[in-house]
C-alpha positions in Angstrom: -5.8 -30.2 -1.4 -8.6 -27.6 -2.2 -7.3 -23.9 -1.1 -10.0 -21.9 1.0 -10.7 -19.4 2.9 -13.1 -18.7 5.7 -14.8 -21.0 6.9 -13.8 -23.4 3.9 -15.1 -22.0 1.1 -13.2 -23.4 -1.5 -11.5 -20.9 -3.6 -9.7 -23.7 -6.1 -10.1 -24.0 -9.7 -13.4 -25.5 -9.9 -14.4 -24.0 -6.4 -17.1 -21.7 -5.6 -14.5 -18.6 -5.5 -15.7 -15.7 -4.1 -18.1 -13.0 -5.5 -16.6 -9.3 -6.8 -19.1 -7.5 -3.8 -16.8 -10.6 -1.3 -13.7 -9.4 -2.9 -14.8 -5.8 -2.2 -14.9 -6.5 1.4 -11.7 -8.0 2.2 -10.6 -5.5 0.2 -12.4 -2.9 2.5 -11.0 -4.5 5.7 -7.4 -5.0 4.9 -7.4 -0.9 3.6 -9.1 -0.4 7.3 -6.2 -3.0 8.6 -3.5 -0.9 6.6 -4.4 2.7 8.1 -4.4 1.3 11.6 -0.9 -0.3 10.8 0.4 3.4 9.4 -1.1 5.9 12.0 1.1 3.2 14.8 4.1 3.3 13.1 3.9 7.1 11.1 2.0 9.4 14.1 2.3 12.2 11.2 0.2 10.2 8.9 -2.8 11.9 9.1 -1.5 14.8 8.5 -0.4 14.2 5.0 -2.2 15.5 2.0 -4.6 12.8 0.8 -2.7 11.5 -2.0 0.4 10.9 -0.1 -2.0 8.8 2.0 -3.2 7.2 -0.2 0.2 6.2 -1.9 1.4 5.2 1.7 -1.9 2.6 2.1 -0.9 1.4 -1.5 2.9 0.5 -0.5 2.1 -0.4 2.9 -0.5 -3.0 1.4 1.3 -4.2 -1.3 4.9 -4.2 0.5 3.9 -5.1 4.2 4.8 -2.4 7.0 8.8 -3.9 7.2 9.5 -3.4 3.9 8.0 0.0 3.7 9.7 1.0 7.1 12.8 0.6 4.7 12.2 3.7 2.6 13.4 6.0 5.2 14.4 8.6 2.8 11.6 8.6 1.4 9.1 8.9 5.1 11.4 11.5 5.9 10.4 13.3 3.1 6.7 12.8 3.6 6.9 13.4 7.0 8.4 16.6 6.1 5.7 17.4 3.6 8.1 17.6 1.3 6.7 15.6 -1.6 8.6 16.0 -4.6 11.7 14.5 -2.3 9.6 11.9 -1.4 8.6 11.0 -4.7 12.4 11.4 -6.1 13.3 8.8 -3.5 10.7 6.0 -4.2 11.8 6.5 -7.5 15.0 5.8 -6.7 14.3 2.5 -4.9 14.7 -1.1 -6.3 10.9 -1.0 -5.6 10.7 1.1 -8.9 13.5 -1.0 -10.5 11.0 -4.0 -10.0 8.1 -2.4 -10.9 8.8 1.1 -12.9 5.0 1.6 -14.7 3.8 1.2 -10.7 6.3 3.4 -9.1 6.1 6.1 -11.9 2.2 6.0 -11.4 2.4 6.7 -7.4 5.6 9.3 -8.3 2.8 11.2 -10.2 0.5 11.0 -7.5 2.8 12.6 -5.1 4.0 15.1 -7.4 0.3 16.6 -8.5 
């Protein structure tokens, strides 16, 4: 069967897809979705510089809010404002182990 989304629009090889400006705006919403998710869960969230923000909507997207609640060493460390020990413990997660050119890239992030 044909994969869609929406209101059936057929996103299958062969189907309409969607357009890059469509793409943009789920996109859009799920970031919105994401923040929502993290100042319920992390109160201190807005209170984080903007990259460690930033770096918390990109795990949170990509991992989902459970497995992100699993860093605690590493929320602890944000939540402290202490950075560089937050960024030493994502790097020290089988997250980076999985994916090490991604986890270096938000380490850096953290760490400028």
């Amino acid at each position: 069967g044909a994969h869609t989304v929406g209101y059936g629009r057929n996103i299958s090889k062969g189907g309409i897809g969607i357009s890059e400006e469509e793409a943009g705006v789920l996109l859009r919403n799920d970031v919105i979705r994401t923040i929502d998710e993290l100042r319920r869960n992390y109160p201190w969230f807005d209170d984080l510089n903007k990259s460690a923000r930033e770096v918390l909507v990109e795990l949170c997207f990509q991992l989902g809010a459970p497995r992100l609640a699993k860093f605690k060493k590493m929320l602890a460390g944000l939540q402290a404002h202490d950075y560089d020990a937050a960024a030493a413990e994502l790097l020290d997660s089988k997250f980076a182990r999985q994916v090490p050119a991604r986890a270096t890239r938000l380490f850096q992030r953290l760490t400028a």
